[in-house]
C-alpha positions in Angstrom: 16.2 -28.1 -57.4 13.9 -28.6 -54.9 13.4 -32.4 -53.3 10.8 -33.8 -55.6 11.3 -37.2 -54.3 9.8 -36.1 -50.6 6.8 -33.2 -52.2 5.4 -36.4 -54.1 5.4 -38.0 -50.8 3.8 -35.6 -49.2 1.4 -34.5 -51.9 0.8 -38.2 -52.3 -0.4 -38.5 -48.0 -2.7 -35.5 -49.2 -4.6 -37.1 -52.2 -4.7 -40.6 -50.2 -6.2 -38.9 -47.3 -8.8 -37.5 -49.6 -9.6 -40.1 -51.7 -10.1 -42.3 -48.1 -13.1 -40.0 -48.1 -14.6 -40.1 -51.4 -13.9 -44.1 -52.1 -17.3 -46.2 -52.4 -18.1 -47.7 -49.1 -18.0 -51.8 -49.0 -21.7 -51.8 -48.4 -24.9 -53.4 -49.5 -26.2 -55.1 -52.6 -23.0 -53.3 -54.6 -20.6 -54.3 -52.2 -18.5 -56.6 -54.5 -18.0 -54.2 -57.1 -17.1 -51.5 -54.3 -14.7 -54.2 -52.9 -13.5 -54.2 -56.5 -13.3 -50.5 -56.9 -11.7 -50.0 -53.9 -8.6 -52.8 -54.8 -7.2 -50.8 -57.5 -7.7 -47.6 -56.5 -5.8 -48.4 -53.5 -3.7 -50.8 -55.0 -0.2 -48.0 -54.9 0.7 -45.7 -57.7 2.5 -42.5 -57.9 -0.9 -40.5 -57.6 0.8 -38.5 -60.7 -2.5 -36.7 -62.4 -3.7 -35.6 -59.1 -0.4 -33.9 -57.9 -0.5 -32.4 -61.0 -3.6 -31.1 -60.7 -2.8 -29.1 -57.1 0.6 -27.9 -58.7 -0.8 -26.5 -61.5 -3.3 -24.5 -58.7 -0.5 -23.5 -56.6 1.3 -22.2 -59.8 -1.0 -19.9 -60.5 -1.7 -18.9 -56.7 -4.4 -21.0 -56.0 -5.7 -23.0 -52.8 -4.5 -26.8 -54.0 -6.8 -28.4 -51.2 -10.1 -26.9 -53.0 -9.3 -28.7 -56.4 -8.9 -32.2 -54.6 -12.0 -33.3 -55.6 -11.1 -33.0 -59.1 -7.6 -34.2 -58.7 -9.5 -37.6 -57.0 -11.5 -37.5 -59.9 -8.6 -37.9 -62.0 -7.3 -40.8 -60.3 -10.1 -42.4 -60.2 -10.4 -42.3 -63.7 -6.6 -43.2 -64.5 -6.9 -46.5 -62.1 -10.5 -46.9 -64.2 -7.8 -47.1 -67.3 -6.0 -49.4 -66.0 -8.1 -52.1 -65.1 -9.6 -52.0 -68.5 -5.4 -52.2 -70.0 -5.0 -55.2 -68.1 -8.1 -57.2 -68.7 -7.5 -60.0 -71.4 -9.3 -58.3 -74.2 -6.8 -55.6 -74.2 -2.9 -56.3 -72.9 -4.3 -59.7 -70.5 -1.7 -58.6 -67.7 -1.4 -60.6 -64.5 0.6 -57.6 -62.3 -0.5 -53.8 -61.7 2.1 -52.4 -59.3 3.3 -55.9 -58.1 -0.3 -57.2 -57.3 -2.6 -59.5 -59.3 -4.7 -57.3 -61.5 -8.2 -56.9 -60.4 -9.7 -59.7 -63.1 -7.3 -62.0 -61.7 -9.5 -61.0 -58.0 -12.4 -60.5 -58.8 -12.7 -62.2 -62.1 -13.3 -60.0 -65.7 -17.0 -59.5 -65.6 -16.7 -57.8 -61.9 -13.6 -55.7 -62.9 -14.7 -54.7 -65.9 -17.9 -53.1 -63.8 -15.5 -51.6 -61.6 -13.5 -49.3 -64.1 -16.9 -48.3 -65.6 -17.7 -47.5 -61.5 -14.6 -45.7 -61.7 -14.9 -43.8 -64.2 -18.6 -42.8 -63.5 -17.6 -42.2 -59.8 -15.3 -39.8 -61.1 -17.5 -37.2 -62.9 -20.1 -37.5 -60.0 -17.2 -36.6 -57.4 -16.2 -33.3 -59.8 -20.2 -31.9 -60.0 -20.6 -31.9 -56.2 -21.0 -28.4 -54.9 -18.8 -27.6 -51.6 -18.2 -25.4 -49.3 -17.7 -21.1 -50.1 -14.7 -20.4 -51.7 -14.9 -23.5 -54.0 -14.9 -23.1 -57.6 -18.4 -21.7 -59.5 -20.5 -23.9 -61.7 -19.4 -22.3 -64.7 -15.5 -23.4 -64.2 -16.6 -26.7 -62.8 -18.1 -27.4 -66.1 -15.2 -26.0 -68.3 -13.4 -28.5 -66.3 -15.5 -31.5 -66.7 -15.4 -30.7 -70.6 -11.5 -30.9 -70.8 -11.4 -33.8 -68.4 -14.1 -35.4 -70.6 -12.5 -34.8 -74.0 -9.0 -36.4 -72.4 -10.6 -39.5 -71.4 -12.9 -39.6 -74.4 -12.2 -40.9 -78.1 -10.7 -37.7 -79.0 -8.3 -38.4 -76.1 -7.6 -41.9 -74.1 -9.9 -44.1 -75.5 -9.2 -42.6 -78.9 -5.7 -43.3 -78.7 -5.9 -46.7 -77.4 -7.8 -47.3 -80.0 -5.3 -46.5 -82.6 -2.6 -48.1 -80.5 -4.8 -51.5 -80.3 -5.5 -51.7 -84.5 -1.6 -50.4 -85.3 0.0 -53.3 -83.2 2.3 -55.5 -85.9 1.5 -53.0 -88.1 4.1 -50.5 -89.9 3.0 -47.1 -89.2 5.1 -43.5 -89.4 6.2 -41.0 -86.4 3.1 -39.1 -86.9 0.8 -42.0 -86.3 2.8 -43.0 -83.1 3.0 -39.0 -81.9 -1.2 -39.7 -82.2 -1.3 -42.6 -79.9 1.0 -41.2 -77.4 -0.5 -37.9 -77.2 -4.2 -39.4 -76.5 -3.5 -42.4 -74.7 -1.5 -41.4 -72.1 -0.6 -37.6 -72.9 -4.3 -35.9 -73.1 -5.3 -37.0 -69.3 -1.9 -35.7 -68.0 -2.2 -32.4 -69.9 -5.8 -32.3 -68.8 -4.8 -33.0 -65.3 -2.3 -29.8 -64.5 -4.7 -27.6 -66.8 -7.7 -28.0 -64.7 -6.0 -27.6 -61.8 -4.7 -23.9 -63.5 -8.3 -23.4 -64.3 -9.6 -24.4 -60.8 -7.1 -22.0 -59.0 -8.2 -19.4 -60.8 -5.8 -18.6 -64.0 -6.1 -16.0 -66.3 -6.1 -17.1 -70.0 -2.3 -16.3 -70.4 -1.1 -18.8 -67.5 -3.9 -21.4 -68.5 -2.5 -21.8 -72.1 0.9 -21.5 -70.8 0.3 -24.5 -68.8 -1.5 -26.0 -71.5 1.7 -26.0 -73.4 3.5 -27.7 -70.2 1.0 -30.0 -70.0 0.8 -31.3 -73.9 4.8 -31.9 -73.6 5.2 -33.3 -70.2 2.4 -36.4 -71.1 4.7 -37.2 -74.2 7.4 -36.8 -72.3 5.7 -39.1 -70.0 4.8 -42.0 -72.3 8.0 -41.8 -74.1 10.1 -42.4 -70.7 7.3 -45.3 -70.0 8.3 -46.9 -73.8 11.9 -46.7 -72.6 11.5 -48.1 -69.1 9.4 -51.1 -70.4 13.1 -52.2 -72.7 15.6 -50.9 -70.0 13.5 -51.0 -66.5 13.6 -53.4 -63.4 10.6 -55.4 -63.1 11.2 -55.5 -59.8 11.0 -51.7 -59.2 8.4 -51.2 -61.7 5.9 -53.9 -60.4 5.3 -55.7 -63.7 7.0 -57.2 -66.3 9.2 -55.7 -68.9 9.2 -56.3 -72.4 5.7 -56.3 -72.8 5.4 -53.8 -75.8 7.6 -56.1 -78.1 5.8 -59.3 -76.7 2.7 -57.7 -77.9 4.0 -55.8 -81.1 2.8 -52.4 -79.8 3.9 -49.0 -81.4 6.0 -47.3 -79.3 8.7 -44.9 -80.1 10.9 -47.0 -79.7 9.8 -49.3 -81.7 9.2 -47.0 -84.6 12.2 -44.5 -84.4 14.9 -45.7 -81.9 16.2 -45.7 -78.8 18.5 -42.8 -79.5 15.7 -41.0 -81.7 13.3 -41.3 -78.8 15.6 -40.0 -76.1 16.4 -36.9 -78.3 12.8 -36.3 -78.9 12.2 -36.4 -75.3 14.6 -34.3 -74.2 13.1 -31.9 -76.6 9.9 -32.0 -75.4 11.1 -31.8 -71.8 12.6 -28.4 -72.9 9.4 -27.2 -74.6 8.0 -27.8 -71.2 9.9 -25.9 -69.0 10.3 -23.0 -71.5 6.1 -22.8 -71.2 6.8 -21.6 -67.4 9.1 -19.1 -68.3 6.5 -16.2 -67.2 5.9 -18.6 -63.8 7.3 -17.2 -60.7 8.9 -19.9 -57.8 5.2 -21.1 -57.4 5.5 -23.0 -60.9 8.8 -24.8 -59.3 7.2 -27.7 -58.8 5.8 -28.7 -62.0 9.5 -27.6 -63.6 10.5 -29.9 -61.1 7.7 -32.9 -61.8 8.6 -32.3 -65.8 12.2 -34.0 -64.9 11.3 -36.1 -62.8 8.7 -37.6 -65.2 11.7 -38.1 -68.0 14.6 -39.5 -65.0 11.7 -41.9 -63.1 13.3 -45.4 -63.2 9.4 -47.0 -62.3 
């Protein structure tokens, strides 16, 4: 296995580098929301979606460095996510990645404006037109759709939703696959799929990594429900616990600790048998998949 540890650090120089460049400049009228922008986007993180967006290129033998505007655009719309999570009218958190939350900075009007700046940003960064050799408007839009239906109500926002009116509720494994899936699961799976589409995959690979994608997000969210009982608050930047403080639906919470690990490790197998067809190129999304289910943060 290759050292996934020190590829996310360097993919990770690689996406800060270019998001240095497409971050909203701390001038003018605006400038406080900019400021505000500019906090959490900059505020640490893994930069998962975006390295998933340049391995999903490279596995299909494209040019990572031409899908970076889309992979920023993913960020950007991930941080947007979060600064809306931790406002009071959703999970009122004080720490993001050991720092005060932006509404604790800049108060909740301002960083409520700066998610939706975010999240706008984010779809203006992925319709710019660049230099030859970048991808045509037709796959620029097919990716703007998918990213579009992952952070819209039939994806994120659709499963927070569900995840916000379920909490102290009863509710079956179905219900809390449905939350999982949207809320955090779509924008993953939507992340390594566009890059596949950016770098130019046939319809085989694309669905192939479509199928990676679907199972490494609920493989993601799952390992999150699990950290927030078993993880360091120190290493993960917040407090722990938060889930049964606020009654949420977790898997967890609804099946087991033991029932969720199981279902994770199955899902974590559905993902890597998706790259079977994948040459050493696809090695670092195998790679990412177990990492994703072994993070401690």
């Amino acid at each position: 296995m290759m050292d996934i540890r020190a590829y996310l650090r360097e993919k990770k120089g690689i996406v800060d580098e270019a998001l240095q460049g497409f971050a909203p400049r701390h001038e003018g009228p605006a400038e406080e929301v900019a400021r505000a922008m500019n906090y959490s986007l900059f505020a640490g993180g893994k930069r998962l979606r975006p390295i998933l967006c340049m391995a999903g290129a490279a596995a299909v033998g494209g040019d990572e460095r031409l899908v970076l505007p889309a992979a920023c655009a993913l960020e950007m719309i991930h941080t947007y996510s979060l600064i809306h999570d931790d406002l009071p009218v959703m999970d009122n958190d004080d720490l993001r990645r050991g720092k005060p939350t932006s509404h604790k900075v800049f108060g909740e009007a301002v960083a409520l404006l700066a998610g939706d700046g975010l999240l706008t940003e984010a779809f203006a960064l992925m319709a710019r037109t660049g230099p030859s050799g970048e991808p045509e408007p037709p796959t620029l839009l097919r990716v703007i759709a998918l990213i579009a239906r992952a952070a819209g109500y039939e994806g994120m926002v659709g499963g927070q939703t569900v995840d916000i009116v379920s909490e102290g509720k009863q509710v079956d494994a179905a219900t809390v696959r449905f939350i999982h899936t949207r809320k955090t699961g779509a924008l993953i799976a939507a992340s390594v799929v566009s890059g596949a589409i950016l770098g130019g995959g046939d319809e085989g690979r694309v669905a192939a990594i479509t199928a990676y994608g679907e199972a490494t997000g609920l493989a993601f969210q799952i390992a999150d429900d699990i950290l927030d009982i078993e993880g360091d608050s120190e290493k993960m930047g917040k407090r722990v616990g938060g889930d049964a403080r606020k009654r949420k639906i977790t898997y967890p919470s609804v099946l087991g600790l033991e029932e969720s690990r199981k279902i994770q490790e199955t899902v974590l197998e559905k993902a890597l048998s998706a790259l079977e067809g994948f040459d050493t190129r696809a090695d670092p999304l195998r790679d990412l998949a177990r990492y994703i289910v072994e993070r401690k943060k």
